[in-house]
N, C-alpha and C positions, 0 to 999 in steps of 0.2 A: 910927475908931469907927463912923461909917454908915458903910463901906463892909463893916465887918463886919455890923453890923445885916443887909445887904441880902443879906449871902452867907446869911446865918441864917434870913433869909425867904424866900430864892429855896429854900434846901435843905429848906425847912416845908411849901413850895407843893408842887414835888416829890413830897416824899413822901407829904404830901394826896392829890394826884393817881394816886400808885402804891396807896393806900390806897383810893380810889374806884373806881377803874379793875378794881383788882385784887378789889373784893369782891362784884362782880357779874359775872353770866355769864348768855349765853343758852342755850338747849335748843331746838335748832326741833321743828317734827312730824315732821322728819323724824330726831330723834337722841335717844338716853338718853345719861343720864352716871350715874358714881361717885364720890362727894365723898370725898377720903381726909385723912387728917388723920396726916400722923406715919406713914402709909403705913397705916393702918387704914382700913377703909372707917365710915364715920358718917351715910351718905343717901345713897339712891339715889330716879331719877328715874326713871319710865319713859312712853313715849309711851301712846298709846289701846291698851286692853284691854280685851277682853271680861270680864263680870264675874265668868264662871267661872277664866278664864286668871290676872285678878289677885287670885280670892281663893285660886288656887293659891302664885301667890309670897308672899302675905303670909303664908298657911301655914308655906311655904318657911323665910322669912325669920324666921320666930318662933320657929322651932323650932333652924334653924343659926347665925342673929346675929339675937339678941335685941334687942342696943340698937343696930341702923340702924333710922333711918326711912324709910318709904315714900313718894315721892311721884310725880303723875303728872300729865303733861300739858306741853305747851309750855311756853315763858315764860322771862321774867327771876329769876335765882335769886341769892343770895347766900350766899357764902362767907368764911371769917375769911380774911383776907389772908395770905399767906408762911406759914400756919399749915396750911393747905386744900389741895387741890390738888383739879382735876377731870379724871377721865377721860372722853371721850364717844367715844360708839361708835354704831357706824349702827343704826336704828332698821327701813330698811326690810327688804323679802326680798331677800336677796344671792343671785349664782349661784357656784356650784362647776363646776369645767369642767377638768380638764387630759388631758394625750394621752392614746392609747389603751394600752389594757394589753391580756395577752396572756390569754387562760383556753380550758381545754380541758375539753369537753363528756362527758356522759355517754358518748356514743357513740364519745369519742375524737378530736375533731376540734378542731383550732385553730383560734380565731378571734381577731381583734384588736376588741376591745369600745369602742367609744369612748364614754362617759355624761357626764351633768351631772345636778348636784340645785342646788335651788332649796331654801335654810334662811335662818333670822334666828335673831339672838341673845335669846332669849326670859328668860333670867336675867341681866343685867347685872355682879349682883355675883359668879355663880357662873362665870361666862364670867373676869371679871378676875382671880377670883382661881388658875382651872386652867388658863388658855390666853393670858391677858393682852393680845393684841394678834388679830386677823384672819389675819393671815400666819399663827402658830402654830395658828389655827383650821384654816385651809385645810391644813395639813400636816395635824393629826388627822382631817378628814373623808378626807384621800385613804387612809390606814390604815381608815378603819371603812368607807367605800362599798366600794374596791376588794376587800377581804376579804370583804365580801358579797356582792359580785356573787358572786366565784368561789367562793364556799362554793355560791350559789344554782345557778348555770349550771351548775357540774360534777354536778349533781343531773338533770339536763334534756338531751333530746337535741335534736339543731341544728334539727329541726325545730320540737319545743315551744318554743325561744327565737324563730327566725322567724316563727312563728303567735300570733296571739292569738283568736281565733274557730273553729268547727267550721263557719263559711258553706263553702259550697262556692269554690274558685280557678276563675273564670272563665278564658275562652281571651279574651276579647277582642272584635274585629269579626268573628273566625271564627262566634261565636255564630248571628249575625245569618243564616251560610250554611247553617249545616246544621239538619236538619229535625227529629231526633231526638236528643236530649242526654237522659244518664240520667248517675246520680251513684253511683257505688257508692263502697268502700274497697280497691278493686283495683287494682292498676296500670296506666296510662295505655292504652287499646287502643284499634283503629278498625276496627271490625264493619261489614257490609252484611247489613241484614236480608233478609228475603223480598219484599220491595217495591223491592228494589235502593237504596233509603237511606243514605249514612251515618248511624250509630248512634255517637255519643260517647260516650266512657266516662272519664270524668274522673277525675283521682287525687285522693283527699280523705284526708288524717290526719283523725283524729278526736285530736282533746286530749283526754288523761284531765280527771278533777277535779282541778281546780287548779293545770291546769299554761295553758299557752301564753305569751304574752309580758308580757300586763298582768296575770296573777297572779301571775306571778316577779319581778316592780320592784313590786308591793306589798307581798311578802315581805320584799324586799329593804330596802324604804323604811322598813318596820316594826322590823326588826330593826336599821338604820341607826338611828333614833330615838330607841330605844331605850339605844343603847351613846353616842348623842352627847349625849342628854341631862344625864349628869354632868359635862359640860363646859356648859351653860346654854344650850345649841345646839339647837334645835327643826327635824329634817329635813322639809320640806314635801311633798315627795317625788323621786323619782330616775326618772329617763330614758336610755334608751338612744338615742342617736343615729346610731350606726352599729356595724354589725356585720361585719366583712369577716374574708373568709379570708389569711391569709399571703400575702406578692406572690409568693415562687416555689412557691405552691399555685394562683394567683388562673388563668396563662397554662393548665396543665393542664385545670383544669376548665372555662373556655372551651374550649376546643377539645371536652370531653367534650361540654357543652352545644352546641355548633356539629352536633356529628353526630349527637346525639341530635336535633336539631332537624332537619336534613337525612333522616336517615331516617326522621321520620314525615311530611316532606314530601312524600318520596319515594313511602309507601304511599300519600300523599292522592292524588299523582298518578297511580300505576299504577292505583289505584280509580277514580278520574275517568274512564281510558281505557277501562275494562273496563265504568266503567258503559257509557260512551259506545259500544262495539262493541255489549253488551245492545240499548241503543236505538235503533240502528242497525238490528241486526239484525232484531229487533221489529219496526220500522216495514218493511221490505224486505219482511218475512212477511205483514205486514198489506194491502201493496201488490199482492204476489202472490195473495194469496188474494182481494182484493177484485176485481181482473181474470179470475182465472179462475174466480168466480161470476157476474162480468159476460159471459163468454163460455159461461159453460154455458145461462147464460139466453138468449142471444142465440142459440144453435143450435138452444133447444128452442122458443124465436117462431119460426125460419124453419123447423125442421123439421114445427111445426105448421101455419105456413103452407103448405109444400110440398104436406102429405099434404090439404089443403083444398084448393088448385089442381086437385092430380092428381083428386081427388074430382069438381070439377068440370067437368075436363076428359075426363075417363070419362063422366060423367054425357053432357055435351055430344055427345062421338063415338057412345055407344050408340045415341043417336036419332037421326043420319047418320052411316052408314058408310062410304058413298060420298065423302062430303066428309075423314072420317076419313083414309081411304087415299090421299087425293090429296094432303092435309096431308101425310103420313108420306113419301109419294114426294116432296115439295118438299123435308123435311129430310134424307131422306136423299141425295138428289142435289147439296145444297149442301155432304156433307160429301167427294162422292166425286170433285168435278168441280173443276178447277183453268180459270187464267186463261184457259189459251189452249182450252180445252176447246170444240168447237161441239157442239150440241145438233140432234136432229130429230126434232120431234116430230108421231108422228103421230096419226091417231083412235085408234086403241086403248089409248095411254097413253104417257107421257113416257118409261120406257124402251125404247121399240121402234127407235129409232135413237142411236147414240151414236156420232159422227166427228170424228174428229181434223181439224185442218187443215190435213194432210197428203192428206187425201182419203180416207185410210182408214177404213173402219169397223171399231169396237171391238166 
């Protein structure tokens, strides 16, 4: 008989215990739950809400389940035991993230799109009762993002999805070399003004209204939002992460971009050389022409000097001409008379004897 008593009170404590244990639950800040009863839901919890967000779901909740109660906030909660059950579900912003899919542009071109969005479950009880778990969330957002991207992109050509702005695409430290950079909507070209300059001409899209890359993912996000919200799912918004072309597209258009890039190297260089001959030549002009104004001036000082000499050496002879003549017999006897030449000179003047040293006279 005790040892029945004692089964009787170990099987009382027991279930006391399943009873206690079982009729409370925590919620942290970080999680909501759904109290179901009989697989009905009866009270929902939800974490911190702005007051517009929660006088939307009580709206919500008023008008689709009447008799759940609302409640909000962390804490210890209580449940009827084996009667209750609670669902809880993550409270903060989850990501969405899987590989890349395939969409093809206005323009016709394939790209492999890889995105992620950032959402949280903003209706607890609408969430549990169309999607019931995460996993089956994550499968519905990959239907509603991916169908918007490519409903959106196929709208957009490959450039509006690469651009988000109508700033001009810089060259880089190329900038820093050249002197003149102007911006049109032309295609890429490299001019030499009249000053012999390269002249940059940069290629710019212009984005219509409403197009380039962050007004195609707010479209996208918006209409996302929209279709996810019947499932209690609130999109935060959607990102593109990468964008690449197909791999046996990727090796072709390297190689286009390798010679594209090679032949405007190439005009940089043949201009470089052509400047370089210009300058060259230029300076070689400059050289000659400084020289031969240094030598026109230099013949018209000595030819000014000459005719001032001669001036004064006219002037000089006029007034002896006897000295004149004797002068003029010196120079000319010095041009006509060699080494071995003997001379005899007598009183009447220096050419009255001219003998060789042979004995001869000339």
């Amino acid at each position: 008989m005790r040892k029945l008593r004692m089964l009787i009170t170990g099987l009382v404590v027991i279930f006391a215990l399943l009873v206690v244990f079982g009729a409370f639950f925590v919620v942290t800040e970080t999680q909501q739950a759904v109290i179901l009863q009989f697989g009905d839901p009866v009270r929902v919890i939800v974490g911190g809400r702005e007051p517009g967000k929660l006088a939307e779901l009580k709206e919500w909740m008023h008008e689709n389940s009447p008799g759940v109660a609302l409640s909000q906030g962390a804490g210890l909660y209580f449940k009827i035991p084996f009667l209750q059950q609670v669902r809880i579900f993550d409270d903060r912003i989850l990501e969405y993230d899987d590989p890349p899919a395939d969409v093809v542009t206005k323009d016709k071109k394939h790209i492999k799109v890889d995105c992620y969005a950032r959402w949280r479950i903003n209706n607890p009880l609408l969430f549990l009762t169309s999607v019931r778990a995460e996993t089956a969330a994550l499968s519905r957002l990959d239907d509603i993002i991916y169908s918007t991207i490519r409903q959106e992109l196929g709208k957009s050509t490959l450039i509006q999805i690469v651009r988000s702005t109508n700033d001009p695409i810089g060259i880089g430290d190329y900038v820093r070399l050249v002197n003149n950079v102007t911006y049109s909507d032309t295609l890429e070209e490299i001019e030499i003004d009249a000053a012999g300059e390269i002249a940059e001409t940069i290629r710019m899209v212009r984005m219509p209204p409403g197009q380039g890359r962050m007004n195609i993912l707010e479209r996208v996000a918006a209409t996302s939002r929209r279709m996810a919200a019947e499932y209690g799912i609130y999109i935060i918004d959607v990102r593109i992460k990468r964008a690449d072309l197909p791999e046996e597209n990727q090796a072709a258009v390297f190689a286009r971009m390798q010679a594209e890039r090679n032949r405007i190297s190439n005009r940089y260089r043949a201009e470089g050389r052509r400047m370089s001959d210009v300058i060259i030549a230029n300076t070689d002009l400059q050289v000659d022409s400084i020289r031969a104004a240094a030598q026109r001036t230099a013949l018209t000082i000595r030819g000014k000097a000459d005719s001032t000499a001669a001036a004064i050496y006219a002037k000089a002879y006029s007034g002896y001409p006897d000295f004149y003549e004797f002068v003029k017999s010196l120079e000319t006897l010095k041009e006509i008379t060699r080494d071995s030449t003997s001379i005899v000179v007598g009183t009447d003047g220096i050419f009255e004897y001219l003998v060789s040293k042979s004995g001869e006279f000339l």
